[in-house]
N, C-alpha and C positions, 0 to 999 in steps of 0.2 A: 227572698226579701219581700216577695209581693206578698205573701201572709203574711208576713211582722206589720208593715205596711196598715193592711187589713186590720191589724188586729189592736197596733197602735190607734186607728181613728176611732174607735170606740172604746180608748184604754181609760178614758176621763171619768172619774165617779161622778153619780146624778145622788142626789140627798133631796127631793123635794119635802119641803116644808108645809104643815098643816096649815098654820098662817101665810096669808098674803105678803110677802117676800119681794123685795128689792131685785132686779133679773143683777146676778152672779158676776157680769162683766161690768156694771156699772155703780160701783158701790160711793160714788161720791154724792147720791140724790136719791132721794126716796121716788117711786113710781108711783105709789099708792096717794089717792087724793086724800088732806088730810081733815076731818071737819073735828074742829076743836067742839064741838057742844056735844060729840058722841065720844070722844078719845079722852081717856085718861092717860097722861105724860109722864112720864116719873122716868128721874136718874137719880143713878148712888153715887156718890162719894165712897169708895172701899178704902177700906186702911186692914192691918193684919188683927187689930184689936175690934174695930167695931167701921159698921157700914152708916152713911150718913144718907138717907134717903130722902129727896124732893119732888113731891108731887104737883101737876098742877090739873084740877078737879074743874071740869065743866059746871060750872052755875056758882060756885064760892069762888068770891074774889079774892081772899086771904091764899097764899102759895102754902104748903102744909110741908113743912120739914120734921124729921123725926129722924133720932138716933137709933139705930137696933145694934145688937150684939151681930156676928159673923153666923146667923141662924135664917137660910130658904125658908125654911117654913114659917117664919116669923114674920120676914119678908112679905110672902104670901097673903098672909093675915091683914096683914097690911094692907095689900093692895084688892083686896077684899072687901074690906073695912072702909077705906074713900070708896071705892065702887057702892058701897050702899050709902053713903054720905050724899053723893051726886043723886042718887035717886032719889035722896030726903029733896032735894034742891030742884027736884019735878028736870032731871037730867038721864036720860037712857043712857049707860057707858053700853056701847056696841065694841066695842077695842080698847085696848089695855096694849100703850109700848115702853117699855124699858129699855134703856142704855145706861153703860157704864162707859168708864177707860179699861182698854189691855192695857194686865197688868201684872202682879205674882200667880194671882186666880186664877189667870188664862180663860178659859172658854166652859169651862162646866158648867158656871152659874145661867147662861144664855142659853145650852142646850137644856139645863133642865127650868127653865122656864116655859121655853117653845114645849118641851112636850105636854106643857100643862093647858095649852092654846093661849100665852100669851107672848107678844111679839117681842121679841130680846137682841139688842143691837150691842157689840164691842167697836167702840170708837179709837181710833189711831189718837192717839195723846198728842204727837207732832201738828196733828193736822187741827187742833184747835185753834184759834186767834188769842192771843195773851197782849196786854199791854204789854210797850213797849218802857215804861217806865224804868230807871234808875233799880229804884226800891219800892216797889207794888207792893201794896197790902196780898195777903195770898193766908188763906183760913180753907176751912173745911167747906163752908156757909158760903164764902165766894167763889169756890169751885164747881158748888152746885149749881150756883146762879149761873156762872161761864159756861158749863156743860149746858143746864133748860137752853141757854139761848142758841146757840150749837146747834143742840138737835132740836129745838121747834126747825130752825132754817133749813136742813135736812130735811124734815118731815113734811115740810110746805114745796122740797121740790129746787130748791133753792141752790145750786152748787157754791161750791168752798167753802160753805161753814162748817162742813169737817168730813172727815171720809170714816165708811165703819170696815173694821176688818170682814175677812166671811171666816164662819165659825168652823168648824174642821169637826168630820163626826170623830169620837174615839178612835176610832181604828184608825183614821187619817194620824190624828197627832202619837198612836202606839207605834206608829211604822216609821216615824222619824227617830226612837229613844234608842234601835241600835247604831245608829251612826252617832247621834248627840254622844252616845256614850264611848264609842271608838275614839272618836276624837278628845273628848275629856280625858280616858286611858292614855293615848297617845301623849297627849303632854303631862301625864303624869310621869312616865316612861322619862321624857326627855328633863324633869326636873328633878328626877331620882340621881340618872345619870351625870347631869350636872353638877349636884352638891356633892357627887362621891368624887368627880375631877379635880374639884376644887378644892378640896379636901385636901386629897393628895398635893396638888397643888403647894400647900402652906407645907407642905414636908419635903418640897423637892423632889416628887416623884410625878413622872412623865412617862407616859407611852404605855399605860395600863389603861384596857379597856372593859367596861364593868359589864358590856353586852354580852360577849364571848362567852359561851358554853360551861368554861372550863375556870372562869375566871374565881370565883370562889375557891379552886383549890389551890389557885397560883398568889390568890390573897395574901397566906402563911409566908409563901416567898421571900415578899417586898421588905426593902429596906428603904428606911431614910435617907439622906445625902449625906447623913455622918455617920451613914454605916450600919443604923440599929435598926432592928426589925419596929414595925409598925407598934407603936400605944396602946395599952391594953385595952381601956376606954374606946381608943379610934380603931381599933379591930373589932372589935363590939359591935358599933355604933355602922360598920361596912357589913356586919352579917350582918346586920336587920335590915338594912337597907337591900341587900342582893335578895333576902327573903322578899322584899316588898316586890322589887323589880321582876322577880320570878311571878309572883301574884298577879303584876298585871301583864305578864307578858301570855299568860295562860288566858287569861281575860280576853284579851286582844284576839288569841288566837280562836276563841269560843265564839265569841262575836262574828268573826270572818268565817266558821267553819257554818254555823249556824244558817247566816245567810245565802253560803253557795249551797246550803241542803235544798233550803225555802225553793231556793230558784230550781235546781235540779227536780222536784218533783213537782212544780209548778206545770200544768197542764201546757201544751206549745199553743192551744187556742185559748189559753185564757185569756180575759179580757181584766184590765188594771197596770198595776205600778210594775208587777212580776214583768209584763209583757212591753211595756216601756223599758224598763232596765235592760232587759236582753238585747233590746233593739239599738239603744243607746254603747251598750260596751259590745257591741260589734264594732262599735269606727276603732278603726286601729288606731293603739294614742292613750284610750281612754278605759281604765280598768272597771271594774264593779265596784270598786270603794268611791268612784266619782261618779257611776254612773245611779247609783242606788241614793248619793248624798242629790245629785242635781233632781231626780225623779221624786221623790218625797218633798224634798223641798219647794222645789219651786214649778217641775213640768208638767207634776198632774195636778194643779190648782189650774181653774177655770179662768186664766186669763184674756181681758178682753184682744187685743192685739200685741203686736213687736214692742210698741212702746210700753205698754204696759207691765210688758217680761221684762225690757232692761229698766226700766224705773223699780219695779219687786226689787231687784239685785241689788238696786245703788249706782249702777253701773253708765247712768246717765250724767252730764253735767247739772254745774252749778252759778250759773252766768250774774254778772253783778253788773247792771246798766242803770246810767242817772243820768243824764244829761247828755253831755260828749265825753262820756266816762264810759270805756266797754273794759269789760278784763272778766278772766275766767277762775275760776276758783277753786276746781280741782272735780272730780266727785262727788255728787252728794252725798253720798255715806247714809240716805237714807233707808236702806232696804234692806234684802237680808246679806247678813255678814257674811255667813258661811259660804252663800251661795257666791257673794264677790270674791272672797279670798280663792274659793276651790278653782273659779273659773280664771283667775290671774294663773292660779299656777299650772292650771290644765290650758291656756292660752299659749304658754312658753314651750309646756309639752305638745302639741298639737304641732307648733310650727317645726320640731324636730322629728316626728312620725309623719305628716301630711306635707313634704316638701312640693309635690307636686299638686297639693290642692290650689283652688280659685283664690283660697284668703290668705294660704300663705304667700303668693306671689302677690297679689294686694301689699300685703305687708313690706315683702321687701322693695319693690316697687317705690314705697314711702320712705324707708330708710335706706336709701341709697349714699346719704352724706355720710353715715358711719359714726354718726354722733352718737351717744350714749342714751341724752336727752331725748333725742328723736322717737330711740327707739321704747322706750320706758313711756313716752306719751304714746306712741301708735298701740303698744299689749294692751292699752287698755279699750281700744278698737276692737281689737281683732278681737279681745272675752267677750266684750258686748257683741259683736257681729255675731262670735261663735255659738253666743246661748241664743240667741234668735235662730239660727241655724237649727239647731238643738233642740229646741222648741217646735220649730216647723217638723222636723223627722217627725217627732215624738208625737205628735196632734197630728200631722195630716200626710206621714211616710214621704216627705222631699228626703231625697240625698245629698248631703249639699252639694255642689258642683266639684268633680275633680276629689273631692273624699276619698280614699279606699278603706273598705271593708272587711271583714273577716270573713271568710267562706262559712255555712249554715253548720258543717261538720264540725 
């Protein structure tokens, strides 16, 4: 475990940027000092038909908005185009920054800007300020306006006027599409499954399971409750369905075979995600399909601290205080889903493998009264405690206290 350890502290990808770059753990402020008479500003408004672009140019005091088609290189043009405007106006642009919202686009547009040297920010949509009005006006025009002011306050250094995501190279965001897709499979599975039950169901038949092996040929069998064999149409209509279910169960299993290849010839000293996952589905509890979703997801992002990991998750509260008014409100719900849902139900599962660990005896320690309530508010403790824990292994080789492991062999 001392090489996983080893191998884990260095498992973190480094991506350094040609541009002068915001440091990785703190992305709620810009660090770069901003001099508007040198910096050209501009944010989009994107939609799936056409991008609404807002510049704001050193030396013209008019703000210059323009509609483009969904075209970078037009884009470009663009920001080209005021860069020589600024020089008519006896202005040197030395820097060129761009922002938009994540959003269906994801992050392409911002890596391929940075590689052209100009600076490219993805802004959390949550984290901007909106009136709080009834019925606000809300345009394409006034959006822009909301983001310029956003991010000049950012850019000046300023916290809470919005936080930016960090951008993921390609190969970051390719290493998360076989899980996203397991899990998509997976409930495609269980909605196959479900309409063929229910199905049966309206005919009176019970205790036919559509998983089974064998069950297409026991299909022909079944009878209705008055005795007659299935509808020709709903016999039909159940092979194409077992045909589907067969499709993605093959799926499923290419997906999971795929992965333990990946891992299996994955060097034991390499450094990365390979060498995180291994290390993580050692804790006894926790298989490769959770250990590969938490590692991608959320343990090899450059998180600054513990808070920082259970706030990504969601996994933090949501506190509502006015006066002498305190009350809590459940979760924020703002993070990532996946990573909350997995760790709920890898929380449940831990406390039945790791009986003798530090958090499970924490845990039960708290639910001594035997209430139901109790114990459904503490799981969500012990997933937060647990992916800090998680976190710590995976970034700096702690074991968490009292864990057991899986021997190397």
């Amino acid at each position: 475990m001392g090489l996983a350890a080893k191998v884990a502290l260095s498992a973190l990808p480094t991506n350094p940027m040609e541009s002068p770059m915001p440091q990785s753990n703190d992305l709620s402020r810009s660090v770069a000092t901003l001099n508007q008479d040198s910096t050209l500003v501009v944010v989009i408004e994107m939609s799936q038909s056409s991008w609404l672009v807002a510049g704001m140019l050193p030396g013209v005091e008019r703000h210059h908005l323009m509609k483009l088609a969904p075209d970078e290189d037009g884009l470009l043009r663009l920001l080209h185009r005021w860069r020589e405007e600024a020089a008519q106006a006896e202005r040197e642009i030395e820097r060129i920054v761009v922002a938009f919202e994540a959003g269906r686009d994801g992050f392409w547009l911002a890596r391929w800007l940075r590689s052209r040297g100009i600076e490219a920010y993805v802004m959390h949509p949550s984290s901007v300020a909106v009136s709080r009005e009834h019925r606000r006006a809300k345009t394409d025009r006034l959006d822009t306006e909301l983001l310029m002011r956003a991010f000049l306050g950012w850019l000046r250094g300023e916290k809470r006027h919005c936080s930016m995501a960090a951008i993921p190279t390609i190969e970051e965001e390719d290493a998360k599409r076989p899980n996203r897709e397991r899990e998509k499979l997976v409930c495609d599975r269980t909605r196959i499954v479900n309409r063929m039950k229910a199905a049966l169901a309206r005919l009176g038949i019970r205790g036919f399971n559509p998983t089974l092996r064998k069950a297409e040929e026991k299909l022909a069998a079944l009878r209705t409750a008055e005795g007659s064999p299935l509808p020709e149409n709903t016999q039909a209509e159940f092979r194409r369905d077992m045909a589907r279910l067969r499709l993605v169960r093959e799926q499923i299993k290419a997906i999971e075979q795929e992965r333990l290849r990946k891992l299996e010839t994955a060097s034991a000293v390499e450094k990365g995600p390979h060498a995180m996952v291994r290390l993580i589905s050692s804790v006894i509890g926790v298989g490769v399909e959770t250990a590969d979703m938490l590692v991608n997801e959320i343990l090899s992002r450059r998180l600054r601290d513990r808070k920082a990991v259970a706030r990504y998750a969601g996994l933090t509260g949501s506190p509502d205080e006015s006066g002498a008014r305190r009350r809590e409100r459940g979760l924020a719900r703002a993070g990532n889903a996946r990573v909350r849902r997995g760790m709920i139900q890898l929380a449940w599962r831990f406390l039945r493998f790791q009986k003798d660990s530090a958090l499970a005896q924490w845990f039960r320690k708290r639910t001594e009264d035997g209430r139901g309530g109790t114990r459904k508010t503490m799981i969500v403790a012990v997933a937060r405690r647990l992916l800090i824990a998680l976190w710590r292994m995976a970034t700096m080789g702690e074991i968490p206290q009292g864990v057991a492991v899986r021997s190397a062999g």
